[in-house]
Every structure is written in structure tokens, then in C-alpha cells.
C-alpha positions in Angstrom: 12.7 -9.4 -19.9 9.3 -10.4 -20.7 7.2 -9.4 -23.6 3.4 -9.0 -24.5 2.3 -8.8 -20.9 1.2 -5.4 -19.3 -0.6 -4.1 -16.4 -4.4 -3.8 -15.6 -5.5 0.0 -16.2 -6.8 1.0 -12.5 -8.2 4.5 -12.1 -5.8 5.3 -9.5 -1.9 6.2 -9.3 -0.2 2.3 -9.7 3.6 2.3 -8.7 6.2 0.0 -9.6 8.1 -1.2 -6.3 11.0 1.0 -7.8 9.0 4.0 -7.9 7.4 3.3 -4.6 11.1 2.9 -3.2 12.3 6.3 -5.4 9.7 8.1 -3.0 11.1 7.3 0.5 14.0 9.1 2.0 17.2 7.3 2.3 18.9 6.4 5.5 15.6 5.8 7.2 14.3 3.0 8.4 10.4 2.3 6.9 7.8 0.5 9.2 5.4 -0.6 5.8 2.4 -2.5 6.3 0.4 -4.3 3.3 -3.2 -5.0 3.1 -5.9 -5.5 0.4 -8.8 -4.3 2.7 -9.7 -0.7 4.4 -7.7 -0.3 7.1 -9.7 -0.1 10.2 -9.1 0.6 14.1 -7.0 -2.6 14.9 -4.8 -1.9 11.6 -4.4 1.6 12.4 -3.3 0.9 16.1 -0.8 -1.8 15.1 0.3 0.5 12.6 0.6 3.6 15.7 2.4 0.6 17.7 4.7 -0.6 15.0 6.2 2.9 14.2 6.8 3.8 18.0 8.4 0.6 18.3 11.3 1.7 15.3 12.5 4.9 16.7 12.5 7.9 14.0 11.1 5.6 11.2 8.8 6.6 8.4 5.2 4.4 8.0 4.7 3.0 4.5 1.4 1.6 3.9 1.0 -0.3 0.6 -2.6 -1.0 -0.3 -2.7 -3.6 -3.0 -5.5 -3.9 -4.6 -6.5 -6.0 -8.1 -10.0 -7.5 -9.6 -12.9 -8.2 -7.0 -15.5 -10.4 -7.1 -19.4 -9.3 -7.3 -20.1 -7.9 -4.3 -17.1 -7.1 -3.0 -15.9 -3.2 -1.9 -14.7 -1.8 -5.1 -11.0 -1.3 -5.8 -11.4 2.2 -6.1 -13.6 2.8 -3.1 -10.5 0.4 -1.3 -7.7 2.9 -2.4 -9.6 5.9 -1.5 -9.6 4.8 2.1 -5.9 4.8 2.8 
């Protein structure tokens, strides 16, 4: 295990990939999609496409999100999209 590290503070709900798992129903299978920007048309069709393609699935999508650089959207702007 590894000490004297810990997480950045971000002002929204950050998961651990158990957690994340510990939310999704067992026995079903998960289309998930994982981007660091705001999903926009293309992303949202894919995403439509993806989940009709895997037949009674749930969608997952996983914004990841960490520092930006000066002038970028900011994190929390980024989160409040999905």
C-alpha cells in the first residue's frame, strides 16, 4: 500500500473505480465511455449507437477530469456537462 500520497480536492463527487463499480447492477452488461471533454453531438450519437448495439445494457459514462491549463474549460464547468 502506498503512503503520504492523497487525492486532489475537486468540488465535485470523485469516485474510486470500486465505488464507481459498487453503483452498477450486477449481471448487466455496461456500454461505458471515457472522455475529458463535454460530450457533444458526435459523442452522444456514438454513445446512442454503442448501447443499441449491446442489447439490454446499461451506459456508463466516466468523465475524467484533473488540473487544466489557463484557458482551458474549467473542471467543474466539464463535470457539470455530463
Amino acid at each position: 500500500k502506498v503512503h503520504g500520497l492523497e487525492s486532489p480536492k475537486f468540488k465535485y463527487l470523485v469516485q474510486t473505480p470500486a465505488e464507481v463499480r459498487a453503483t452498477l447492477p450486477e449481471g448487466k452488461d455496461v456500454v461505458a465511455f471515457q472522455n475529458r471533454n463535454p460530450i457533444h453531438r458526435a459523442h452522444f450519437e456514438l454513445l446512442k449507437c454503442a448501447q443499441r448495439d449491446v442489447k439490454d445494457s446499461i451506459l456508463l459514462v466516466h468523465p475524467t477530469c484533473g488540473p487544466t491549463q489557463p484557458g482551458d474549460i474549467d473542471g467543474l464547468v466539464r463535470i457539470d456537462t455530463y
